[in-house]
N, CA, C and O atoms as a GROMACS GRO file, in nm:
protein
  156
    1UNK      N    1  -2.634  -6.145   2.070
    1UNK     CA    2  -2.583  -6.277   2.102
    1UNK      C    3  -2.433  -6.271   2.133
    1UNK      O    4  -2.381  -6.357   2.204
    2UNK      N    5  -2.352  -6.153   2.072
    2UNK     CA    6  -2.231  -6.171   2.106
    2UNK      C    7  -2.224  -6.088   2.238
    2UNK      O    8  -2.133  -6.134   2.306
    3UNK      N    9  -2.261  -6.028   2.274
    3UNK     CA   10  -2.281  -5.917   2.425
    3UNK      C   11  -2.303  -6.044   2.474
    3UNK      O   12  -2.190  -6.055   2.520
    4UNK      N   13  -2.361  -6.161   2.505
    4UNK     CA   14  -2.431  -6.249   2.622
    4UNK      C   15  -2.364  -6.318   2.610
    4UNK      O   16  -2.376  -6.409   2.692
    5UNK      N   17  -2.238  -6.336   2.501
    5UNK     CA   18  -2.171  -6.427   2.486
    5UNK      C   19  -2.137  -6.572   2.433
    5UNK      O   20  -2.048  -6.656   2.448
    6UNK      N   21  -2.248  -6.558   2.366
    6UNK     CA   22  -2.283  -6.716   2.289
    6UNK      C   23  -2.209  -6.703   2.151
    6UNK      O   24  -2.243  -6.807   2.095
    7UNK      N   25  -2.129  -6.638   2.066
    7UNK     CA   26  -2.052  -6.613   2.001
    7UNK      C   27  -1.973  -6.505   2.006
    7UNK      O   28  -2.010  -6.389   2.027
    8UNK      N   29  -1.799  -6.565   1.977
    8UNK     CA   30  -1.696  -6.486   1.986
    8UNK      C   31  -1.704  -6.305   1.884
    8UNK      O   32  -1.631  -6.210   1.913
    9UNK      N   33  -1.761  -6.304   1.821
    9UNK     CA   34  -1.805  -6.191   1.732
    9UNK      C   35  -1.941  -6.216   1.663
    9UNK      O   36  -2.031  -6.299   1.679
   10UNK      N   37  -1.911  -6.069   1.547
   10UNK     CA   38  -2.036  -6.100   1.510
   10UNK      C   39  -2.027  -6.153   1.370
   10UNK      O   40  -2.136  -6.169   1.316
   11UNK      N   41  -1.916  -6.186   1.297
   11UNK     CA   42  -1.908  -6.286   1.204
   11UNK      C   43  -1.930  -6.392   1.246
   11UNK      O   44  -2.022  -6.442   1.181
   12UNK      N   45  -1.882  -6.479   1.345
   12UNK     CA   46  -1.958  -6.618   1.395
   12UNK      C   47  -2.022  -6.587   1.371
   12UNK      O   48  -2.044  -6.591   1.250
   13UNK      N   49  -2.140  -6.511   1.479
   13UNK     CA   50  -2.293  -6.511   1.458
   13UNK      C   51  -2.352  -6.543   1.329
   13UNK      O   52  -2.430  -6.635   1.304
   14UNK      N   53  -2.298  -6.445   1.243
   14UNK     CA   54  -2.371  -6.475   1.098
   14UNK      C   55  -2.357  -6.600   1.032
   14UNK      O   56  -2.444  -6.644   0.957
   15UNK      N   57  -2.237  -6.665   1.061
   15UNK     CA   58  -2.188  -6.736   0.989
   15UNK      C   59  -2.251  -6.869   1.081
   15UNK      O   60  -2.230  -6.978   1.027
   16UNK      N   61  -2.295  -6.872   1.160
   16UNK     CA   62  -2.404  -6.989   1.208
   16UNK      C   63  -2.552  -6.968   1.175
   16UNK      O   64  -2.632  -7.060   1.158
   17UNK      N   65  -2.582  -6.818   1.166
   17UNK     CA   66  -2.704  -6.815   1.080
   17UNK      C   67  -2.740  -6.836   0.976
   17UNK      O   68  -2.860  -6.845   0.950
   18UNK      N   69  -2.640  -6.849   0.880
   18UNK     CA   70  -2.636  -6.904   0.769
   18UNK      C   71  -2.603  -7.038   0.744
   18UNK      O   72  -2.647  -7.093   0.644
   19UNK      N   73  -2.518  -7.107   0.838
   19UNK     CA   74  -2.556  -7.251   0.824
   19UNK      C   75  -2.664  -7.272   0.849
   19UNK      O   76  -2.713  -7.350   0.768
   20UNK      N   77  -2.760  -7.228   0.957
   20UNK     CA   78  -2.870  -7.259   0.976
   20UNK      C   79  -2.997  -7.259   0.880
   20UNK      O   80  -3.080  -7.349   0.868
   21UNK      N   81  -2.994  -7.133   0.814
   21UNK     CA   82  -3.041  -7.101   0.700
   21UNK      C   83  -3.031  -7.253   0.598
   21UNK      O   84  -3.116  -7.333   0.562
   22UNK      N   85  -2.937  -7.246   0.583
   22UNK     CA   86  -2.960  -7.344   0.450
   22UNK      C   87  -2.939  -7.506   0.506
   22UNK      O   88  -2.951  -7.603   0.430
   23UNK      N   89  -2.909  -7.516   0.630
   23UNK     CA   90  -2.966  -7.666   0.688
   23UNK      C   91  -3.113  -7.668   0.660
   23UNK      O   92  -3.157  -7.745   0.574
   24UNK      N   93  -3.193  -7.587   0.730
   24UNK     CA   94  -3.324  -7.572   0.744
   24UNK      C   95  -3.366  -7.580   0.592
   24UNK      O   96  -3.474  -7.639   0.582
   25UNK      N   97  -3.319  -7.541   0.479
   25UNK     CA   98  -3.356  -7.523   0.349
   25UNK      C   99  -3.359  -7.662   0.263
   25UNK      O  100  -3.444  -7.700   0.183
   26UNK      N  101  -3.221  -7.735   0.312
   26UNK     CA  102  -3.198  -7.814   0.290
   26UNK      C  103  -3.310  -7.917   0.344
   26UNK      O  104  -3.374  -7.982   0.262
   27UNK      N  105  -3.330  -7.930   0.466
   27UNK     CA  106  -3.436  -8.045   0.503
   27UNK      C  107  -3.578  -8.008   0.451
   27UNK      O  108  -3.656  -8.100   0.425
   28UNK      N  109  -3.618  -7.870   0.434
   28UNK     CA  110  -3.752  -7.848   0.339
   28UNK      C  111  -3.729  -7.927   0.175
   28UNK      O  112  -3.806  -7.983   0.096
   29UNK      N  113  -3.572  -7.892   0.176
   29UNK     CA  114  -3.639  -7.928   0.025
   29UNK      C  115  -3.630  -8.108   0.025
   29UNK      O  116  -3.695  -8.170  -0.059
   30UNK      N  117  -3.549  -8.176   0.123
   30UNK     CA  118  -3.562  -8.316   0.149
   30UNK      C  119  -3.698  -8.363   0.158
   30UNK      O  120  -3.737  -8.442   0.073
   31UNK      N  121  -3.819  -8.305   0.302
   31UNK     CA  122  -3.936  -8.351   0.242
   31UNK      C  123  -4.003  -8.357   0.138
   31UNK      O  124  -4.070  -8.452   0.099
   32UNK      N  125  -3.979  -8.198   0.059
   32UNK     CA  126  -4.085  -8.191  -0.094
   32UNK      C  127  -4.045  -8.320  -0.178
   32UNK      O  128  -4.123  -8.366  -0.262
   33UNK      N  129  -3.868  -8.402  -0.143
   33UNK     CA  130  -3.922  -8.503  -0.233
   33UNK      C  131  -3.936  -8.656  -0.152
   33UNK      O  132  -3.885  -8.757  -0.200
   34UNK      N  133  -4.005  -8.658  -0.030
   34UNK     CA  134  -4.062  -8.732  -0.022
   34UNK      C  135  -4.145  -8.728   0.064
   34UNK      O  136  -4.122  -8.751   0.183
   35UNK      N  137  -4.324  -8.678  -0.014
   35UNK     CA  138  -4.396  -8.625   0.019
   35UNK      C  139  -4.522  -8.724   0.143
   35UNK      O  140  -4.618  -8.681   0.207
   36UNK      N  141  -4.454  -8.883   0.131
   36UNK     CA  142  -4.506  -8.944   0.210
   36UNK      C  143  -4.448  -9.009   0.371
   36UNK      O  144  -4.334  -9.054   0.376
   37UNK      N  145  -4.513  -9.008   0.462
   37UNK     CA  146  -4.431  -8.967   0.548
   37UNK      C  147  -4.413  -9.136   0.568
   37UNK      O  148  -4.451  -9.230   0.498
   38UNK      N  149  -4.351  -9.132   0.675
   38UNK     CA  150  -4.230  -9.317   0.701
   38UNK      C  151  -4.363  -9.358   0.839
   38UNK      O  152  -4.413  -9.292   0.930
   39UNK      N  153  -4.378  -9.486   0.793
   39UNK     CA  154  -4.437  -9.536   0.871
   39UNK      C  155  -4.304  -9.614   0.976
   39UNK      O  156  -4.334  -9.680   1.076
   0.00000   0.00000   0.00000
């Protein structure tokens, strides 16, 4: 990703994979507590 240019190195890189990581973690654990969905 940094060769093609979509991040300046490869610490960015990681360091958006890891926000991503725990966004994504974060909204799993948001549904488990609310297991009914929104009308």
């Amino acid at each position: 990703m940094v060769e093609l240019g979509e991040y300046p190195n490869r610490s960015e890189a990681i360091r958006a994979a890891v926000r991503r990581m725990v966004a994504e973690e974060n909204q799993s654990e948001r549904r488990a507590e609310r297991p009914f969905a929104r009308a």
